[in-house]
KOLPA-553249 format. One record per residue (C-alpha): residue in one letter; x, z, y. Coordinates in steps of 0.1 Angstrom, whole numbers, padded with zeros to 4 digits, always signed. Layout:
<nodes>
aXZY;...
</nodes>
This chain:
<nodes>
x+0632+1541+1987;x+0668+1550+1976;x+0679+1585+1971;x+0704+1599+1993;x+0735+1593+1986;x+0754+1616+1972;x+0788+1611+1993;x+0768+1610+2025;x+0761+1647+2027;x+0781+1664+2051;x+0803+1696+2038;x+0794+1721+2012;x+0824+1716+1991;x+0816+1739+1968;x+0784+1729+1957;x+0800+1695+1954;x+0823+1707+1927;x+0801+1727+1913;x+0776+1702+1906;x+0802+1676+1895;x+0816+1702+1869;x+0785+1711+1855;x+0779+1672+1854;x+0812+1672+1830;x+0805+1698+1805;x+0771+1707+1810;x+0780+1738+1784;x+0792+1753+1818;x+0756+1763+1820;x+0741+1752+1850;x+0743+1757+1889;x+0722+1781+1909;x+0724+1778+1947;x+0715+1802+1968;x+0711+1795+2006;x+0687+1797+2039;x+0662+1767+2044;x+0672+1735+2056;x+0708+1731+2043;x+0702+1703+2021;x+0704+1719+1989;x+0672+1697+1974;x+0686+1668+1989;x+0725+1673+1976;x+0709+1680+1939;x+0687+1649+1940;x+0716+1627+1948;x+0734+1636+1921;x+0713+1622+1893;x+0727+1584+1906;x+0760+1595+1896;x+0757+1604+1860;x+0763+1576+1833;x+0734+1563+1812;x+0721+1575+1779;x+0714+1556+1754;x+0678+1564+1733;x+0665+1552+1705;x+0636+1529+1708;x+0599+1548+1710;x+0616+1581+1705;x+0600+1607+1730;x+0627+1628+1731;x+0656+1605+1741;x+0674+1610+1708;x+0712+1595+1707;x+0714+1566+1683;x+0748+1580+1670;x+0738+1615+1666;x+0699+1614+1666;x+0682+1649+1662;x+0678+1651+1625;x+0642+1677+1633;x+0635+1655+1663;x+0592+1650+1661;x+0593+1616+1665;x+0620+1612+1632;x+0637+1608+1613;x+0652+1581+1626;x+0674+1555+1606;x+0708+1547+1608;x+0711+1514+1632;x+0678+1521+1652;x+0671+1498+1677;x+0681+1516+1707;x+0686+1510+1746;x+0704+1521+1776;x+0690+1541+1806;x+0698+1559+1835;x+0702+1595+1830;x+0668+1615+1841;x+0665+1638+1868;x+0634+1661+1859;x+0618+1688+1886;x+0598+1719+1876;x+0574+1728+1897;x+0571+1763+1906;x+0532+1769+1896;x+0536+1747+1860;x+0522+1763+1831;x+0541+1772+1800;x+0527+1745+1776;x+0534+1720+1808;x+0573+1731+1804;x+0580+1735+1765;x+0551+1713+1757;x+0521+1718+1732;x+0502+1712+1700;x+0472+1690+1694;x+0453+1719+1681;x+0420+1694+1674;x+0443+1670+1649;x+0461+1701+1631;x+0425+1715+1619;x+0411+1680+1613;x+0440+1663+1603;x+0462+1680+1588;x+0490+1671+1612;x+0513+1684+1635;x+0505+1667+1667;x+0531+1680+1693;x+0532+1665+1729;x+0566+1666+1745;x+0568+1690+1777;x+0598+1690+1804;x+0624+1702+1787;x+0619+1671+1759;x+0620+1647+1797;x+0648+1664+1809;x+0673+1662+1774;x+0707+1640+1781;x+0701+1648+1820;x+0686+1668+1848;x+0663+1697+1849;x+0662+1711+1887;x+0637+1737+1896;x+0638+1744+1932;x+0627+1782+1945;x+0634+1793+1910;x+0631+1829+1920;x+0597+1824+1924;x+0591+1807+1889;x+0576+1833+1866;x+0605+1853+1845;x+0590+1842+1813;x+0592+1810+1822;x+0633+1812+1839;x+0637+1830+1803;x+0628+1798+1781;x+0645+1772+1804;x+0677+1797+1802;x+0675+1804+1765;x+0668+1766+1762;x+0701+1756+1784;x+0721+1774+1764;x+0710+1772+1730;x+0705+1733+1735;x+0673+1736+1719;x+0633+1740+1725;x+0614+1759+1703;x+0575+1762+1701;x+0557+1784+1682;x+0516+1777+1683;x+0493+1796+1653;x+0522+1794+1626;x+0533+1759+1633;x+0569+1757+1646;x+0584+1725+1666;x+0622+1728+1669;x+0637+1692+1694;x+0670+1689+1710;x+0670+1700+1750;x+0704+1696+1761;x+0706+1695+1799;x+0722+1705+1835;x+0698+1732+1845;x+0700+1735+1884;x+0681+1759+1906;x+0675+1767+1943;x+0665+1795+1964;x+0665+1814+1997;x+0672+1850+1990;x+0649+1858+2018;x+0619+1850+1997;x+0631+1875+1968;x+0658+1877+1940;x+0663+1872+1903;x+0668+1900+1884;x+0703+1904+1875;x+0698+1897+1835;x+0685+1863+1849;x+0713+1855+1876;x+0742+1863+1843;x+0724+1834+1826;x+0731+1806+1848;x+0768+1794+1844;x+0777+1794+1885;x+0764+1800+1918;x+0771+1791+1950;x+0763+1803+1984;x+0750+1774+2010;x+0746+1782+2046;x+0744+1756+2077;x+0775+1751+2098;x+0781+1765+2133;x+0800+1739+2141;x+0781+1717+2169;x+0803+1685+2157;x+0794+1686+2126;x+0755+1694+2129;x+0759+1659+2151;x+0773+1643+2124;x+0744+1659+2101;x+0717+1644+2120;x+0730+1614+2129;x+0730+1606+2091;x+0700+1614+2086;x+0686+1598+2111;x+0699+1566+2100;x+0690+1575+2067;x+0652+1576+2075;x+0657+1546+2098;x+0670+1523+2067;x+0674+1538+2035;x+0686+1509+2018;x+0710+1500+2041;x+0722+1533+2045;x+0730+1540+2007;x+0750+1508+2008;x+0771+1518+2032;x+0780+1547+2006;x+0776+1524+1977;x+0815+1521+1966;x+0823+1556+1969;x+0793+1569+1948;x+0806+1541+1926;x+0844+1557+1924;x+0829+1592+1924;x+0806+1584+1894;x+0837+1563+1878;x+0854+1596+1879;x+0832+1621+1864;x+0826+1597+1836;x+0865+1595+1832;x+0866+1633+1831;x+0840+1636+1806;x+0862+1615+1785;x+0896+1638+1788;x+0875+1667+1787;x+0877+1670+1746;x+0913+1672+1750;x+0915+1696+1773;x+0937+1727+1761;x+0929+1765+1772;x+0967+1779+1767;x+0967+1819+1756;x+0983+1826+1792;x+0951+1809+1808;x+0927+1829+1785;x+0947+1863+1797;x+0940+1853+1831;x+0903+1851+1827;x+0900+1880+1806;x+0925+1898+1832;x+0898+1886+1862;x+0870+1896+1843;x+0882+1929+1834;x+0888+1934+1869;x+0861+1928+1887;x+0838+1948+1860;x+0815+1922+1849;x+0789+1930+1820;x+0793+1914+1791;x+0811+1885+1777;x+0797+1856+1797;x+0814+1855+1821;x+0847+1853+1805;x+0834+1823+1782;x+0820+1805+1815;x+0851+1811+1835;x+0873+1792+1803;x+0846+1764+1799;x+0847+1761+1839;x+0885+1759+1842;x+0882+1734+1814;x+0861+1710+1832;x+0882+1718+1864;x+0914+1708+1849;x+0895+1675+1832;x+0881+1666+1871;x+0916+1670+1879;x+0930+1646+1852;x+0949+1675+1836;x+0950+1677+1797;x+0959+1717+1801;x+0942+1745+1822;x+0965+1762+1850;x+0962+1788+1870;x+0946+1767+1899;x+0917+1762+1874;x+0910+1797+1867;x+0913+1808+1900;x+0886+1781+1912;x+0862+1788+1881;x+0865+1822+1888;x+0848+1814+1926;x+0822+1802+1911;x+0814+1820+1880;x+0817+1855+1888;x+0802+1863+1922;x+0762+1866+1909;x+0777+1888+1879;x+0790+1916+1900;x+0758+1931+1915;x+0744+1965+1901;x+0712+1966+1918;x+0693+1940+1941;x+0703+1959+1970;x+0744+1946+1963;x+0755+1912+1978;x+0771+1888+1958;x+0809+1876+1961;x+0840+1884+1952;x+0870+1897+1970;x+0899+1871+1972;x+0925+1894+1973;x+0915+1909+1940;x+0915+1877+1927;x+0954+1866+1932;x+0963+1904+1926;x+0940+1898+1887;x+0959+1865+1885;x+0989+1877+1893;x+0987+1911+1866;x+0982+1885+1837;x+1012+1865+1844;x+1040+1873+1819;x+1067+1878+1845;x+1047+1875+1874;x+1057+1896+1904;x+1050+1930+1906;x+1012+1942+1925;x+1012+1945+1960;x+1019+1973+1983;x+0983+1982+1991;x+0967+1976+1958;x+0943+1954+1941;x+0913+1948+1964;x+0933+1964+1996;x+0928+1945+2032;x+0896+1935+2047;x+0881+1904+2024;x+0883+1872+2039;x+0855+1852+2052;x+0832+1838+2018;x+0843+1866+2002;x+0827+1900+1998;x+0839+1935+1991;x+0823+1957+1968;x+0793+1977+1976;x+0765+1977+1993;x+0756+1951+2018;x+0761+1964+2055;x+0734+1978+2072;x+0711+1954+2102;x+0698+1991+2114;x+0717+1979+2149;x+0698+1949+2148;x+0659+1956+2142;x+0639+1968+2161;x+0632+2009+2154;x+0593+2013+2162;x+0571+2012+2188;x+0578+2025+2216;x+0606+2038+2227;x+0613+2076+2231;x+0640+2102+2247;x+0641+2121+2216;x+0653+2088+2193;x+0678+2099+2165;x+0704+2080+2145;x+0695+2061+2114;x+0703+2083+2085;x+0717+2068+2052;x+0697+2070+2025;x+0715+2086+1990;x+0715+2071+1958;x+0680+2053+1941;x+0669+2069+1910;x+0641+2060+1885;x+0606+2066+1900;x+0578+2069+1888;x+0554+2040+1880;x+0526+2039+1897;x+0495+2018+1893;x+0461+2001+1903;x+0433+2011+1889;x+0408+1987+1868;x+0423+1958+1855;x+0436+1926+1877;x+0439+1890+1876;x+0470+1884+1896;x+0511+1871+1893;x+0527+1880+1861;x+0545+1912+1865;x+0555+1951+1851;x+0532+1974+1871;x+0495+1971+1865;x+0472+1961+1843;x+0458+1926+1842;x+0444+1896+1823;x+0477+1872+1820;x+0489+1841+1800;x+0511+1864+1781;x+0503+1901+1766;x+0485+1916+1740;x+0456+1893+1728;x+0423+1917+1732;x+0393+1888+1729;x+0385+1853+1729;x+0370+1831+1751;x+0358+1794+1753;x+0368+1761+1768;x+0367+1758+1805;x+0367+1800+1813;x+0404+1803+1815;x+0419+1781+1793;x+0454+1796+1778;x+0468+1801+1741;x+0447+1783+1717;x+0431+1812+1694;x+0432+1795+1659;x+0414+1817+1636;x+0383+1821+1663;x+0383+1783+1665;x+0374+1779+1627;x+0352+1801+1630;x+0329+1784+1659;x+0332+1748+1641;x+0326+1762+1605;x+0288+1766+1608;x+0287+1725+1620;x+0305+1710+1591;x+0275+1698+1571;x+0258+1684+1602;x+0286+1667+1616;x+0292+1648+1580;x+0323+1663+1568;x+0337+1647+1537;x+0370+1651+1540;x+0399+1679+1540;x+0401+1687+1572;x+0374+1704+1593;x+0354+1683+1620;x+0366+1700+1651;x+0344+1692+1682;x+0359+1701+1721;x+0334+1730+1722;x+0343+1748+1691;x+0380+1755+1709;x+0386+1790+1717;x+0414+1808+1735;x+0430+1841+1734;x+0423+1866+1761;x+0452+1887+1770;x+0460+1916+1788;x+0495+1919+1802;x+0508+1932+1832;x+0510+1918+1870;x+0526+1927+1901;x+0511+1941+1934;x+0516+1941+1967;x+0529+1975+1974;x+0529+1984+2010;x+0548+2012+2023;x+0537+2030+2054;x+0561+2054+2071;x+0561+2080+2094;x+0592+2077+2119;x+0583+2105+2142;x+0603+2134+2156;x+0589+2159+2126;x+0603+2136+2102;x+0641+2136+2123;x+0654+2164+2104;x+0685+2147+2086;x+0685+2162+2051;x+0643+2154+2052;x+0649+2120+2061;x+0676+2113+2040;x+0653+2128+2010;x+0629+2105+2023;x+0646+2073+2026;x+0658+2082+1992;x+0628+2079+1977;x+0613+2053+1992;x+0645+2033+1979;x+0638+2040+1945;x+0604+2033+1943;x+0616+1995+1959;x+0639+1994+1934;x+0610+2000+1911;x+0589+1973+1926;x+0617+1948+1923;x+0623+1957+1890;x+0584+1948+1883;x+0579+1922+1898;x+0559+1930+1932;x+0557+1921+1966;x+0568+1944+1994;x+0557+1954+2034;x+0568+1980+2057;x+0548+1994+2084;x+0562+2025+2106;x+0549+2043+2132;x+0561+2068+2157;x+0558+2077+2193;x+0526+2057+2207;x+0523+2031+2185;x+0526+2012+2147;x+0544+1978+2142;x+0545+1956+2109;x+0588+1960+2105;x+0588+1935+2073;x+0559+1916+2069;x+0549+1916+2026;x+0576+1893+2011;x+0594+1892+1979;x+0629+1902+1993;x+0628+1944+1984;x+0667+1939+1997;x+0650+1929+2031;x+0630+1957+2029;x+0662+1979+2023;x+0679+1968+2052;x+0648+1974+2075;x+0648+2009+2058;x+0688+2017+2066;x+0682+2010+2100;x+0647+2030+2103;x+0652+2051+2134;x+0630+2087+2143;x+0615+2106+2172;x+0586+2105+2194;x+0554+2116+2184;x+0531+2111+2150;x+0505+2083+2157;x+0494+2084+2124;x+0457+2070+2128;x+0476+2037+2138;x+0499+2034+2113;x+0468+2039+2093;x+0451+2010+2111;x+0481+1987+2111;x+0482+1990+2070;x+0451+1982+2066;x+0452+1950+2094;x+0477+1938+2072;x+0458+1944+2040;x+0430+1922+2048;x+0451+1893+2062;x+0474+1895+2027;x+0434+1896+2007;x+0429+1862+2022;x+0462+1851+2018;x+0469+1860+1980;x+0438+1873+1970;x+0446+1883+1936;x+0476+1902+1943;x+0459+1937+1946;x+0476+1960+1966;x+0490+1996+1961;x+0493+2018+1994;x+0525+2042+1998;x+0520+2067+2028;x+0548+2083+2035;x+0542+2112+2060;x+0542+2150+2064;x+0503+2148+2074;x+0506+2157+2109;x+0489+2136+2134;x+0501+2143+2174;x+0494+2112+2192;x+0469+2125+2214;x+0442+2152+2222;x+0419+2139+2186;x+0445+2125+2169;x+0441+2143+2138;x+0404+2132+2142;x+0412+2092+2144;x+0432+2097+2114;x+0402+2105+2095;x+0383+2078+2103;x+0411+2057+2099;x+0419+2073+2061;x+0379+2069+2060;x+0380+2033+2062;x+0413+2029+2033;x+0392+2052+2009;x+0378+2035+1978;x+0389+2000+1989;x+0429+2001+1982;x+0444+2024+1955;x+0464+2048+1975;x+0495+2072+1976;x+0505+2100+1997;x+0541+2108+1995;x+0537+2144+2008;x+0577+2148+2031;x+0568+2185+2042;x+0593+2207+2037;x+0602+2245+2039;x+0589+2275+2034;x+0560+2275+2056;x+0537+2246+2048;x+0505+2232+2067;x+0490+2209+2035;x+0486+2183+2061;x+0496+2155+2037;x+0469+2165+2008;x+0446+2170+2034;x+0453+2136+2044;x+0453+2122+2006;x+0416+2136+2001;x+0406+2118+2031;x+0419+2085+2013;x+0408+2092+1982;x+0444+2090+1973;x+0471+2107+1951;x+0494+2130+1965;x+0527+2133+1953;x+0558+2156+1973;x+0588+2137+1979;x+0605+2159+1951;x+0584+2145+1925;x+0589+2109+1929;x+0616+2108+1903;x+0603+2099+1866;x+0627+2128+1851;x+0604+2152+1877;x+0573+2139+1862;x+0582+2145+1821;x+0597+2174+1832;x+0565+2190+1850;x+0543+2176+1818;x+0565+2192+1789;x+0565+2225+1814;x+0527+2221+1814;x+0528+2220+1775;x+0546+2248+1765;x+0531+2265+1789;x+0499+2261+1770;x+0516+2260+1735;x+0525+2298+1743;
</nodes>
């Protein structure tokens, strides 16, 4: 079956030039789109691999090495001047989300080193993907290590691997282009500033042009063949194109005026770094090659600056991307030598078109959710929360098995090495000295004469490490009329956005369950996306009674169905309540049994929200009952903590 063709897909404009500049200087760095399911971002990238001139390889060479230039460390060399050599399409290689590290940068024959003496190394994906595509759909889910060496790999132009002191160095030049849905969770910022641009997908409104969707597709599915020759010729002239720009792109000139522009852009809009300025001039480059220009313009700086600098403006995961278009012309305008004065209003004044964002924090969808269960008389507002500060880290107890991550401890692929083990228990890092030692006792009886030891499938050992993985923390918050007070809820909402901001920053998975008046409900079901979380926070209405024995209940419902679904993601509980149960005549009573039932099965936290001068101790009360830890809202902050222990200290130093 023929791909889809690349001309066929309806809209996104800019993910179409994207792509096809990133397909004429691949030093642009890659693409990363971001958008909601079902918009045909897969099916957009896979199309573009027919469009792409061939590559010639040298003959037998594993690693696609160019006749003209071949890779003087390439593994499979040196090869000699005048190689045979022939001509193939250009590759489009997918990662899959789950592959393991040695599947990606590829591995050593650990056997042949100790028997033979030589360096056996067997290519991974980033050796398939060199001269073309790598594409690694839902790359927010792909383990950070792993988004680290495709990055560092991207934009280095080579792959590295370093196994028990022997070192492989090949080429790995590629387009690197990723997908995701924000709704299933972010990439950190320091990962989002690596990939060159981004674009934001989203499905049209417009009932003519969703026809016009399906209809293609339809007839795609119905006759593939026949469909992609009906878009034969233009995929022909589009392809014709790129290949021509690839051509004028080494002539390309980036004028001082041009290079002011960017640096004027990037300076405005406050971007980290130097990246972004290098990306924008190798962006505006391509742009004015794709445009058949042999010098960059203004036109090509303002449409590399679309794409390069929207991902490189957030702070915090909690910010949404884009950039405000008005601050754009006003940038371009400030760097032009005798370019009209600014504006009336300022740079960044007006209300930003639609695309573009201003800067801040994303709007609040508090009108939108729903507040708890139950409905009461006595609802109050939402209250903002204030800024997010650095919490504490909190963690499981024992030692897991789960997702790579920053919070607890765990047996990983990566870490400290702190044992061995053999073949077929977890296989992982060879461990070379331990695997000497098991086949040193045999040599004799296996008939060694040679160097090199005789090295049998059962003598391999591997490393046992202990790293760090994420959790599924689960926050569980009382929304009741004794939490309305506005400076105890902002306090509250405070802290509860700092310790997501913690679990995003390591790595874990996220719920939120509330409860109030007569009732509990799950308001964000455990996901990835902390910034959902956030928005369900900002909109978390109070009043009503305390029905705290069903939030209690509710948490732990959702605990066992997320065990059976991702049973090695151990969870961390976050109460957050003042302890006081008033949902009926033994409320407080059905609370204990419902704490009963949490204790010693899920690591737990009380985040104790009583306030004032009178205090009931409700909330440690309620933490003894768990088995949990309690901590006051005031001492969620990590500067609290150190300052509490050195208090401690001198206190017993004097």
């Amino acid at each position: 079956m023929k791909p889809y063709p690349f001309t066929a897909v309806v809209g996104m404009p800019d993910l179409r030039l994207a792509l096809v500049l990133s397909s004429i200087s691949p030093a642009v760095g890659g693409v990363l789109v971001r958008g909601e399911k079902g918009t045909a971002k897969s099916t957009m990238v896979r199309a573009l691999a027919g469009l792409l001139p061939g590559v010639d390889v040298v003959d037998a060479c594993r690693f696609s090495c160019d006749p003209v230039e071949p890779d003087p460390a390439c593994p499979d060399g040196p090869h000699a001047e005048g190689s045979p050599a022939h001509r193939r399409p250009a590759r489009l290689v997918e990662l899959p989300v789950g592959a393991a590290e040695d599947r990606v940068i590829g591995s050593l024959n650990l056997e042949r080193a100790l028997a033979d003496g030589v360096t056996d190394f067997q290519p991974g994906l980033l050796a398939a993907a060199h001269r073309g595509l790598l594409y690694v759909d839902e790359v927010n889910l792909l383990h950070d290590h792993l988004v680290d060496t495709l990055l560092d790999a991207a934009a280095m132009g080579r792959a590295t691997v370093e196994r028990e002191g022997v070192s492989v160095s090949h080429a790995a030049r590629f387009v690197l282009i990723g997908t995701m849905n924000p709704e299933e969770g972010e990439l950190r910022p320091q990962l989002l500033d690596r990939f060159g641009l981004t674009v934001e997908v989203a499905s049209s409104r417009d009932p003519e042009l969703r026809v016009e969707v399906v209809r293609r597709r339809l007839a795609y599915e119905a006759d593939p063949d026949g469909f992609a020759g009906q878009y034969a010729a233009a995929d022909a002239e589009l392809a014709a194109d790129i290949e021509a720009a690839q051509r004028l792109l080494p002539s390309v000139k980036l004028p001082d005026d041009a290079l002011r522009q960017i640096a004027e852009v990037c300076a405005s809009f406050e971007v980290d770094g130097m990246r972004a300025d290098i990306v924008t001039a190798r962006t505006a480059v391509a742009h004015a090659a794709w445009a058949g220009r042999t010098e960059v313009t203004t036109d090509d700086v303002r449409v590399a600056a679309r794409l390069a600098l929207p991902h490189r403006r957030r702070r915090n995961p909690f910010d949404a991307p884009g950039i405000s278009e008005e601050q754009l012309e006003q940038a371009l305008q400030d760097a032009e030598p005798e370019g009209p004065g600014p504006d009336d209003d300022g740079p960044g004044s007006g209300t930003p078109p639609e695309g573009g964002e201003a800067s801040g924090p994303p709007p609040s969808e508090g009108g939108q959710e729903p507040s708890g269960g139950g409905q009461s008389g006595g609802d109050q507002k939402p209250v903002g929360a204030g800024e997010a500060f650095r919490a504490r880290r909190f963690e499981v107890k024992g030692t897991g098995e789960g997702a790579a991550g920053r919070r607890s401890r765990a047996i990983t692929d990566n870490g400290r090495t702190i044992g061995v083990q053999p073949a077929g228990v977890k296989d992982g890092h060879p461990h070379l000295l331990a695997t000497v030692r098991a086949a040193a006792p045999h040599q004799r009886s296996r008939g060694r004469s040679g160097a090199g030891l005789v090295v049998r499938p059962q003598d391999l050992r591997f490393a046992r490490r202990e790293g760090r993985e994420g959790n599924l923390v689960l926050f569980c918050v009382d929304a009741s009329g004794s939490m309305g007070a506005r400076q105890r809820m902002r306090e509250v909402k405070t802290a509860v956005l700092s310790l997501l901001l913690d679990a995003y920053q390591r790595r874990d998975k996220v719920g939120l369950v509330t409860f109030r008046a007569s009732g509990a409900e799950l308001a964000l079901p455990p996901t990835i996306s902390v910034d959902a979380a956030a928005s369900r926070l900002d909109g978390l209405a109070t009043g009503g009674r305390t029905p705290l024995a069903e939030g209690l209940l509710e948490a732990a419902r959702v605990l066992r169905i997320e065990a059976v679904r991702d049973p090695l993601r151990r969870p961390l509980l976050v109460v957050v309540t003042d302890g006081r149960a008033t949902s009926g005549a033994d409320a407080v009573k059905r609370a204990q049994q419902a704490a009963g039932l949490l204790a010693g099965n899920v690591t737990s936290i009380v985040m104790d929200c009583e306030s004032g001068k009178m205090r009931l101790g409700l909330a440690a009360e309620l933490a003894d009952h768990l088995g949990a830890e309690h901590v006051p809202v005031a001492e969620v902050a990590a500067d609290t903590l150190a300052g509490a222990v050195r208090s401690r200290i001198s206190g017993k130093a004097a």
